[in-house]
C-alpha positions in Angstrom: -22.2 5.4 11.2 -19.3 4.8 8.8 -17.5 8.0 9.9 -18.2 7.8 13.4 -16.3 4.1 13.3 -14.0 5.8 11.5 -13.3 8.5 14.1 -13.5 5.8 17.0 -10.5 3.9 15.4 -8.7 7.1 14.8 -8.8 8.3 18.6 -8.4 5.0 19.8 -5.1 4.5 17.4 -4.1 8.4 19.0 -4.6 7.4 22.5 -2.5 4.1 22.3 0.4 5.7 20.8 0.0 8.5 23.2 0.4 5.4 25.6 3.5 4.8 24.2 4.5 7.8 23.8 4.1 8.4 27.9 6.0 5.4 28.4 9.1 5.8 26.7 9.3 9.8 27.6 8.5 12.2 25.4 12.4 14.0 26.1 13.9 10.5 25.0 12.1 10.8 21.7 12.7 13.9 20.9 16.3 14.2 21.8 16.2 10.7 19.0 14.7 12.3 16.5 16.5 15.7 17.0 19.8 13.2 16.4 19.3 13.3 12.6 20.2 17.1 12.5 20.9 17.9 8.3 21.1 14.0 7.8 17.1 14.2 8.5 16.4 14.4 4.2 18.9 10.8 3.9 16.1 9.6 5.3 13.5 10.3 1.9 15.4 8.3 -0.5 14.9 4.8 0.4 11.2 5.3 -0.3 11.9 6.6 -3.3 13.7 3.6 -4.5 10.5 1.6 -3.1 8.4 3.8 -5.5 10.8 2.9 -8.2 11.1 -1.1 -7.7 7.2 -0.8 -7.4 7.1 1.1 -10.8 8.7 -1.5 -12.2 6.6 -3.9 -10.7 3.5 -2.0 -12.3 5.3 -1.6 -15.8 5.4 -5.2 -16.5 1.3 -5.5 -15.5 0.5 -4.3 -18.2 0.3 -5.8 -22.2 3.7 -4.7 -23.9 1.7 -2.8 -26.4 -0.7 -0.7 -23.7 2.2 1.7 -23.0 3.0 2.8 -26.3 4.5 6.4 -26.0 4.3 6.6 -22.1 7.8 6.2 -20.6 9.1 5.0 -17.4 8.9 7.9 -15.6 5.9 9.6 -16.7 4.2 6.5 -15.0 6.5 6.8 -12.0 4.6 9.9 -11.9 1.5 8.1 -12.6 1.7 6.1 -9.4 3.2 8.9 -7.5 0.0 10.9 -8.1 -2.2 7.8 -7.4 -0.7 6.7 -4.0 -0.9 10.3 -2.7 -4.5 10.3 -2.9 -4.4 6.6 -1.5 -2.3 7.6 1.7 -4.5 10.5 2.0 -8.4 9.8 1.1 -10.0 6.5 3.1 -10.8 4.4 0.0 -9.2 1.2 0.6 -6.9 2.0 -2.3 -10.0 2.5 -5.1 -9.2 6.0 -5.1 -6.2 6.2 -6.1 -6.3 3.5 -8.7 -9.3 5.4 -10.7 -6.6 8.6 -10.2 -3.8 6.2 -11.9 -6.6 5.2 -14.5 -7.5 8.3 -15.4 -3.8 9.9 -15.8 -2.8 7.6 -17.9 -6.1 7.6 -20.0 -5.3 11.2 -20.6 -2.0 10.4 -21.9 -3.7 8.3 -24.6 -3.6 4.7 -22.9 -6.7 2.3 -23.2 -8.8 2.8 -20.3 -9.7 -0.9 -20.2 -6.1 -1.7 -20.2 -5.5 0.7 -17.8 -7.7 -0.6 -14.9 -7.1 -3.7 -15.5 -3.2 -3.1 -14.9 -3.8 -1.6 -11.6 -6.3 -5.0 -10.5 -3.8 -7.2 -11.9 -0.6 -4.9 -9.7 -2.6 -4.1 -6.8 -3.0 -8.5 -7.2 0.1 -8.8 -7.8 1.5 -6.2 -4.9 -1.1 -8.0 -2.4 0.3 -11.3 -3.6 4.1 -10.4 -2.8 3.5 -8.8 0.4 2.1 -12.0 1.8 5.7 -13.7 1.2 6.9 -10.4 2.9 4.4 -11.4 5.6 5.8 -14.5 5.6 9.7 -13.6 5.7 8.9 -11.4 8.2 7.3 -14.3 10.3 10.3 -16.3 9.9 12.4 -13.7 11.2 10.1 -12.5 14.1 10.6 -16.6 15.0 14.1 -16.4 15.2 13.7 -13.1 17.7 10.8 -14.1 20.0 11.5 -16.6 22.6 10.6 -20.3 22.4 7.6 -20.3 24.8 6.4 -16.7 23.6 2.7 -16.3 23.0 3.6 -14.3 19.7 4.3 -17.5 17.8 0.9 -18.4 17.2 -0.2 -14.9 16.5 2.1 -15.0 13.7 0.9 -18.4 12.3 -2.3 -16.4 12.6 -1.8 -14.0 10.2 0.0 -15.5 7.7 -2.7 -18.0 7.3 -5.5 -15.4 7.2 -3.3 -13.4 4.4 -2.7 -16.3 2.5 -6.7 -17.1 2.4 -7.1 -13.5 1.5 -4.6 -13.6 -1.5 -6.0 -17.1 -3.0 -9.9 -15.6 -2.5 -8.9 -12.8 -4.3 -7.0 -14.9 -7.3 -9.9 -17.7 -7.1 -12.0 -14.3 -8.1 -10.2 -13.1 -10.7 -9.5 -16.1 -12.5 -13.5 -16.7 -12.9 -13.9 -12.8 -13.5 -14.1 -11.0 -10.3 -16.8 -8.7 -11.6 -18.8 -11.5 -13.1 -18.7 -13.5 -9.8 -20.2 -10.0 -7.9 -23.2 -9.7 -10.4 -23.8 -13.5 -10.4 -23.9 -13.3 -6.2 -26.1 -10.3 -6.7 -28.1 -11.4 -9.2 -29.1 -14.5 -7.1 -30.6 -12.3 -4.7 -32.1 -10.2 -6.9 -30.2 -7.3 -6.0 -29.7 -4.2 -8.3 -27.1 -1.7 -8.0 -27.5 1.2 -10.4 -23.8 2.4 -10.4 -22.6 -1.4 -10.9 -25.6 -2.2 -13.4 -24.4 1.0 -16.1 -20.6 -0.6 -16.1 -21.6 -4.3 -16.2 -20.3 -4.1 -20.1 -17.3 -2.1 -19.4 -16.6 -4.6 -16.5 -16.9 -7.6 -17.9 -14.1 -6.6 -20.4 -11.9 -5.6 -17.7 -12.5 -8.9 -16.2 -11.6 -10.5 -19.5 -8.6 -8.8 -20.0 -7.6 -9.4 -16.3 -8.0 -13.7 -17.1 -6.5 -13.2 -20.5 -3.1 -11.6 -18.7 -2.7 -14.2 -16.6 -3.5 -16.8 -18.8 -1.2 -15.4 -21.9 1.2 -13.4 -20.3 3.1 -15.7 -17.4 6.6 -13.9 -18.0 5.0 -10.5 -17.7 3.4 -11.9 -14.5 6.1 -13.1 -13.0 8.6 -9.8 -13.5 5.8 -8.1 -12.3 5.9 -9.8 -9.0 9.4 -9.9 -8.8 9.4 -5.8 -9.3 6.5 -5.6 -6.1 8.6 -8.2 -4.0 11.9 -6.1 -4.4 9.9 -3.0 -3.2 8.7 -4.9 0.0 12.3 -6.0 0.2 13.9 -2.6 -0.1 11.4 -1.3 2.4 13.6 -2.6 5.1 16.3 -0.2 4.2 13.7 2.8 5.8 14.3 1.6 9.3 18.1 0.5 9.0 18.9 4.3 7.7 17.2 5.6 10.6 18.4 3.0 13.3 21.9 4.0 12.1 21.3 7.6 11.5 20.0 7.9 15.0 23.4 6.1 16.6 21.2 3.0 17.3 21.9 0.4 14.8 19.6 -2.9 14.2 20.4 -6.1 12.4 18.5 -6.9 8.7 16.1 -9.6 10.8 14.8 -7.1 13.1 14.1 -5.0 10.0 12.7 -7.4 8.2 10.2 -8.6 10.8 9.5 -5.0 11.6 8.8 -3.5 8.4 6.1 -6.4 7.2 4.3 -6.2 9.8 4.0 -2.5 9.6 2.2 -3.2 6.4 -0.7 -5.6 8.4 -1.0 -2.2 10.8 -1.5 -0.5 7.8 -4.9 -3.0 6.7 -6.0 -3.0 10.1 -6.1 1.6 9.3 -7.4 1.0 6.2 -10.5 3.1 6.6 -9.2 5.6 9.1 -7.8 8.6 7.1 -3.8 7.9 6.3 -4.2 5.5 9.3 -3.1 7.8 11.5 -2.5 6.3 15.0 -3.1 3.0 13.9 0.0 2.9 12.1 2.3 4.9 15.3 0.9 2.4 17.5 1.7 -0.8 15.1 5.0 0.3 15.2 5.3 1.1 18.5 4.0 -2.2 19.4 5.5 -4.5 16.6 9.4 -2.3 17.4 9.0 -3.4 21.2 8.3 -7.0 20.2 11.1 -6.8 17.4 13.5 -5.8 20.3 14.1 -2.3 19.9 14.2 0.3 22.6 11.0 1.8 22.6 12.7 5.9 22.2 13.6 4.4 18.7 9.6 2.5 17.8 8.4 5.7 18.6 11.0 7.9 16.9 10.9 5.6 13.7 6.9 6.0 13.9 7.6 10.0 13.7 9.8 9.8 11.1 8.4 7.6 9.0 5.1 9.8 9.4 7.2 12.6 8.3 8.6 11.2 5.4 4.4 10.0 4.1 3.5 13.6 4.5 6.2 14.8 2.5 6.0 12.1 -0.3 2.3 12.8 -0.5 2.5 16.3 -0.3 4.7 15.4 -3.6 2.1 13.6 -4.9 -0.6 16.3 -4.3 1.0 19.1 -5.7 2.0 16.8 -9.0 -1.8 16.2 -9.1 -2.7 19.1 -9.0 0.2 20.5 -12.0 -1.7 18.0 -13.6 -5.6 19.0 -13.4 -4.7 22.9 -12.7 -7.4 22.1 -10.6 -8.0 19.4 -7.6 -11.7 20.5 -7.4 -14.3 18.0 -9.2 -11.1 16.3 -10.1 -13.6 13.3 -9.1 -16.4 14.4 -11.1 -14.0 14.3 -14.2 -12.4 10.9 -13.2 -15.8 9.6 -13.3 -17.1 10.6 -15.8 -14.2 9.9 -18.6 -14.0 6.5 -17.3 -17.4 6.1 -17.3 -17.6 6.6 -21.3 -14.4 5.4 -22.2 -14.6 1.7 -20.2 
């Protein structure tokens, strides 16, 4: 059942942008994207600078004494690794943290510390893209016409982010993991692979409270780090826009690019969200005011630029294990007995 949803949303996401596709001519968009000639690898570096802010962001999630001996770029590398699998496998993100876990684990770092730095970012990250959200709700206001039915859509989602964010900080703050095995325990419910880690996640769940109870200044550079990676985000589509010889303003950016990241939820489980994410552009660019050869064009590109930044990603995991097969197996199992 779970994969044939899955396969629904990903050829209903393929037929929509195909949609768009038809509508803004096929010639149009590629005659844009063939624009960018040998400036086509500018286009690659503001996402690195993403990954870096985001690094950052991640750094300062963690106790000052959990890193000892792992640099900055090692886990640059780290992360790297983890959202390739992330932009890849459908795992609402848990794959990819458990690779991130692991990594760094072998590099000699706690593993408790270690999962409890990517709850706390991922947190954190969640936390600071609802202001994106938000930003990009004020400038979407400032586009879309007084009487425009859009409006409330927008007051829409930022409310239902914001309830997610405080749910998910109401939870941690009282011990996620504690929270799930009261709720299961109340109706007597038993779930094997939760009931051999209750130890091992109960002391994540206390180091996750003590962090934000003892560590305040650590919290808030790390939020500061994640919102300057949303922020920087917008340079993606400015590049391209200008690249392509159809420049847009910062506003149009800004409104575009957060809610590019609410497409990207609503692909969560389809693999890389492909289609999903074409056709939230697609639709989210037309509303933003572009001309729809450049929504469509950006979509490409932008789906371009994730394949080769998680090719990247791949091939650094795999210098890593020598191996990708059973890498899961081995993630498992050393977090398993080291928790």
């Amino acid at each position: 059942m779970k994969h044939a949803i899955r396969g629904i949303l990903l050829l209903l996401g393929l037929a929509l942008f195909g949609w768009f596709v038809q509508r803004a001519g096929p010639g149009e968009i590629w005659r844009t994207c063939a624009s960018l000639g040998w400036y086509a690898p500018l286009t690659l570096i503001p996402y690195g600078i993403v990954y870096i802010a985001d690094t950052i962001g991640w750094r300062f999630a963690f106790v000052a004494r959990a890193l000892k001996g792992i640099g900055f770029w090692t886990l640059y590398r780290v992360r790297w690794c983890g959202e390739a699998v992330n932009n890849v496998v459908p795992s609402a993100y848990v794959g990819g943290e458990a690779v991130k876990v692991y990594l760094l684990h072998k590099r000699g770092a706690d593993a408790g510390e270690a999962a409890a730095s990517v709850i706390i970012g991922r947190s954190l990250q969640t936390l600071t893209q609802v202001i994106f959200i938000a930003l990009g709700s004020a400038a979407f206001l400032s586009l879309a016409p007084a009487e425009s039915g859009v409006r409330k859509g927008l007051m829409l989602v930022l409310a239902g982010s914001i309830a997610a964010v405080v749910a998910l900080f109401w939870l941690q703050s009282r011990g996620m993991f504690l929270m799930i095995f009261k709720a299961l325990d109340q109706f007597g419910m038993r779930l094997a692979m939760l009931e051999s880690r209750r130890a091992s996640l109960k002391r994540i769940d206390e180091r996750v409270m003590g962090f934000y109870r003892g560590e305040r200044r650590r919290v808030a550079a790390s939020a500061a780090g994640y919102l300057g990676g949303w922020l920087l985000d917008t340079m993606d589509i400015l590049l391209v826009s200008w690249l392509v010889g159809m420049p847009i303003s910062w506003t149009q950016a800004l409104a575009i690019e957060a809610f590019i990241g609410v497409a990207k939820v609503m692909g969560l489980f389809v693999p890389g969200a492909i289609g999903v994410q074409e056709t939230g552009i697609a639709l989210v660019g037309r509303l933003a005011g572009l001309p729809d050869a450049l929504g469509l064009s950006y979509a490409i590109i932008r789906r371009g630029r994730e394949v080769v930044y998680s090719s990247i990603g791949w091939l650094l995991l795999y210098v890593e294990e020598a191996s990708l097969k059973g890498i899961s197996g081995r993630i498992s199992a050393r977090t398993r007995t080291e928790l």
